[in-house]
C-alpha positions in Angstrom: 112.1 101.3 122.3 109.2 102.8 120.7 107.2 101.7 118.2 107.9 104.2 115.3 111.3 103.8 116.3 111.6 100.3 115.0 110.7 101.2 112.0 113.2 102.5 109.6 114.2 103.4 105.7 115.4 100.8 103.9 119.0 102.7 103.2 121.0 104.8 105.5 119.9 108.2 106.9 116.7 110.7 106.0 113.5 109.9 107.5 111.3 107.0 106.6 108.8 109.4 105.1 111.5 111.0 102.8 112.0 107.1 101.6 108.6 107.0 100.6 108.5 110.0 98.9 111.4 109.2 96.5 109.8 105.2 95.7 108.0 105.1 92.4 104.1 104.1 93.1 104.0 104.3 96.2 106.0 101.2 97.1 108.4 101.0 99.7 110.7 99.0 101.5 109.8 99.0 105.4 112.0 96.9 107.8 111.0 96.6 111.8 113.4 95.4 114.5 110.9 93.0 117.0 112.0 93.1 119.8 112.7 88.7 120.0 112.7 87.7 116.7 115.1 90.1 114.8 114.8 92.0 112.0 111.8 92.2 109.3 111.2 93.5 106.0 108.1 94.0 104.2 107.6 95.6 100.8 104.1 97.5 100.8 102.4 99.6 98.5 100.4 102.3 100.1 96.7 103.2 99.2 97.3 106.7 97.2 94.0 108.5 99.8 95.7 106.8 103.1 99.1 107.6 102.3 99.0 111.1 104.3 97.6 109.3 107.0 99.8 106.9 107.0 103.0 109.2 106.7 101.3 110.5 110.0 100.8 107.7 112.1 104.1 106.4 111.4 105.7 109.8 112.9 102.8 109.1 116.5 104.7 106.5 117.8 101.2 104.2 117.5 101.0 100.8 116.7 99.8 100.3 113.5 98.4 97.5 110.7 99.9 97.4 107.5 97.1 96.3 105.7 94.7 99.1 106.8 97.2 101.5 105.2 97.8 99.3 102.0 99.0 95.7 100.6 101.8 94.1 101.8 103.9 92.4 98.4 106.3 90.3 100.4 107.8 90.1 103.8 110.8 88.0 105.7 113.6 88.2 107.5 117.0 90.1 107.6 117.6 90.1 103.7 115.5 90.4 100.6 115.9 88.0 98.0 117.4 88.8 94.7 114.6 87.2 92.5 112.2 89.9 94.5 114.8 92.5 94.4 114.2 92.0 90.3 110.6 92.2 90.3 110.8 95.5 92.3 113.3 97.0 90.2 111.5 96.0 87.1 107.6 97.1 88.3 108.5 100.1 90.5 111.7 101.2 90.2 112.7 100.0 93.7 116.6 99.0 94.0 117.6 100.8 90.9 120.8 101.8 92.8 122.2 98.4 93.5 
């Protein structure tokens, strides 16, 4: 499995990149399937200059670092918690649908 290819929208269908360009400052839900472990999630906001680039390199198949892209908010495993599912709602209009 390639490495782009374990990264994925946070809801079904579309591309990743379409995900990010409906999120509300640049914030977005990213989940990655490693390989051992399971499945992750990490909630990022993007630098506004890098976000092209990083539209791009997610599409390469490359491995990449999160953090030379942007911040990374919160991370875990398999299901993000309510109490951070409120935050993101509330600050940037992430979740709004649930």
């Amino acid at each position: 499995m390639s490495f782009a290819s374990r990264f994925s929208p946070p809801t079904p269908g579309g591309s990743f990149v379409a995900s990010i360009l409906k999120t509300k400052a640049l914030v977005c839900e990213l989940r990655y399937l490693w390989p051992e472990e399971g499945e992750a999630w990490y909630l990022f906001e993007i630098d506004a200059p890098k976000r092209k680039e990083f539209e791009s390199r997610l599409q390469q198949n490359d491995s990449l670092n999160l953090t030379d892209y942007g911040k990374v908010l919160y991370s875990g495993w398999e299901i993000v918690p309510e109490n951070i599912k409120a935050e993101m709602r509330e600050k940037y209009g992430l979740y709004e649908n649930e």
